[in-house]
PLY file of the C-alpha trace (Angstrom):
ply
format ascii 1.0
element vertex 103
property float x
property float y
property float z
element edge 102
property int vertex1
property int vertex2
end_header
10.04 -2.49 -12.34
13.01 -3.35 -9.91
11.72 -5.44 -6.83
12.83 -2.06 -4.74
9.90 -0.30 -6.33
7.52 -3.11 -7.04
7.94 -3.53 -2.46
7.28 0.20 -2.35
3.85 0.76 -4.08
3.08 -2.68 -3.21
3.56 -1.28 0.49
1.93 2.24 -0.29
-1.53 0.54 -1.74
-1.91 -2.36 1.21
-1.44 0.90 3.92
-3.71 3.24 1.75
-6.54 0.31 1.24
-5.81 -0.46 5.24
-6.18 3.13 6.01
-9.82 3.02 3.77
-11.15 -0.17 5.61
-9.41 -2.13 7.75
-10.75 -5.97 6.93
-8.53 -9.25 6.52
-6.00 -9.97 3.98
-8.75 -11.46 1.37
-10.94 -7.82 2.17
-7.73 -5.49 1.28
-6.89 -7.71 -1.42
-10.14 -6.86 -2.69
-10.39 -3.57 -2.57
-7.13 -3.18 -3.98
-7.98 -4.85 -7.10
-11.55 -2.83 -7.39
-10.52 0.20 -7.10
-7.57 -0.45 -9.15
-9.84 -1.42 -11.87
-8.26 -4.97 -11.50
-4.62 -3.46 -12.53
-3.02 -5.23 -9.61
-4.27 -8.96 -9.14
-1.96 -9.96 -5.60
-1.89 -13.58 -5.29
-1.18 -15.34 -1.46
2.09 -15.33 -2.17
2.87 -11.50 -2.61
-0.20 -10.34 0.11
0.62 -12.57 3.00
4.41 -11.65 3.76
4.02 -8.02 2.22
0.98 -7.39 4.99
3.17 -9.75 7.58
6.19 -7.23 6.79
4.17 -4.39 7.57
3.03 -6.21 10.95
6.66 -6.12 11.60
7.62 -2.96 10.80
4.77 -1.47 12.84
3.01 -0.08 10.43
-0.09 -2.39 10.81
-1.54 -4.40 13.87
-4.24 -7.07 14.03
-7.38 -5.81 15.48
-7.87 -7.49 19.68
-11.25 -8.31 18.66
-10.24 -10.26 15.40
-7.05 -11.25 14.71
-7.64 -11.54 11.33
-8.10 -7.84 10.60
-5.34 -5.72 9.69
-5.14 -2.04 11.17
-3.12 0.80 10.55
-0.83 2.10 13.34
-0.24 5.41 14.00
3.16 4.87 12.64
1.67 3.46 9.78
-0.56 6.60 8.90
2.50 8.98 9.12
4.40 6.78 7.05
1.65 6.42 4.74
1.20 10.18 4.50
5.16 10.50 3.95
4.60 7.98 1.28
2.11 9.46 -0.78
3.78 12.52 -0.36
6.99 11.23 -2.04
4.98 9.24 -4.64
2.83 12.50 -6.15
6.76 14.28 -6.65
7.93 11.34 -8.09
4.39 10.79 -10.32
4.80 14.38 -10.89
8.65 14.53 -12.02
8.11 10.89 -14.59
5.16 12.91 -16.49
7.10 16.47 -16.78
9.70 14.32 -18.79
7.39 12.24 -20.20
4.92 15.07 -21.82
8.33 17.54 -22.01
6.80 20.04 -19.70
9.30 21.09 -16.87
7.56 21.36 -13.45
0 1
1 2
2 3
3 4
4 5
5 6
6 7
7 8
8 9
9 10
10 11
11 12
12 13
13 14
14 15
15 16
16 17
17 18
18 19
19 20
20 21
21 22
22 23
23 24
24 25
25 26
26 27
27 28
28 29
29 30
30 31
31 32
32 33
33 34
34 35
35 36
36 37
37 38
38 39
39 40
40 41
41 42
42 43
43 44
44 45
45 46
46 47
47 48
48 49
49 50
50 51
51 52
52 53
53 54
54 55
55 56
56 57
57 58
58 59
59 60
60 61
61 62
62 63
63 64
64 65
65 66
66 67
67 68
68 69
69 70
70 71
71 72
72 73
73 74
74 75
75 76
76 77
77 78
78 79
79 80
80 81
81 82
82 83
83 84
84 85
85 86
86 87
87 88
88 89
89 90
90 91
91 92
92 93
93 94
94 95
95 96
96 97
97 98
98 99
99 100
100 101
101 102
């Protein structure tokens, strides 16, 4: 996987397990791994500037109350949606060549 597309679903699953429960970088971690049945195990190192990227980019805040809690923006839920959009056609296009069954 080029590091284009490992930044993009890396991106897609912090703002979709934001969107789900907004918590600290150790909670999102977390649910990340569960509910990816441990298929992605982000250390520090790849959480901490991906989620401080996103800060950047507007697509998550920290919350007033604890600045330790990552939120999604409304940017970040439109981009999110535009995402996920893009990800199902491309999921969708990979397995109509992989099983041989045009779209």
């Amino acid at each position: 996987m080029t590091g284009a597309l490992r930044r993009a679903v890396l991106d897609l699953l912090l703002l979709a397990a934001i969107r789900q429960a907004p918590g600290d970088g150790e909670a999102v971690r977390r649910l990340v791994r569960e509910q990816a049945g441990s298929r992605f195990e982000l250390s520090p190192g790849t959480l901490y500037p991906a989620l401080h990227r996103l800060e950047r980019n507007r697509l998550v805040r920290r919350s007033a109350d604890d600045p330790r809690r990552y939120l999604l923006t409304e940017f970040g839920q439109r981009s999110l949606d535009r995402r996920r959009r893009e990800w199902d056609g491309a999921v969708a296009g990979v397995n109509a060549v992989l099983t041989g069954r045009p779209r």
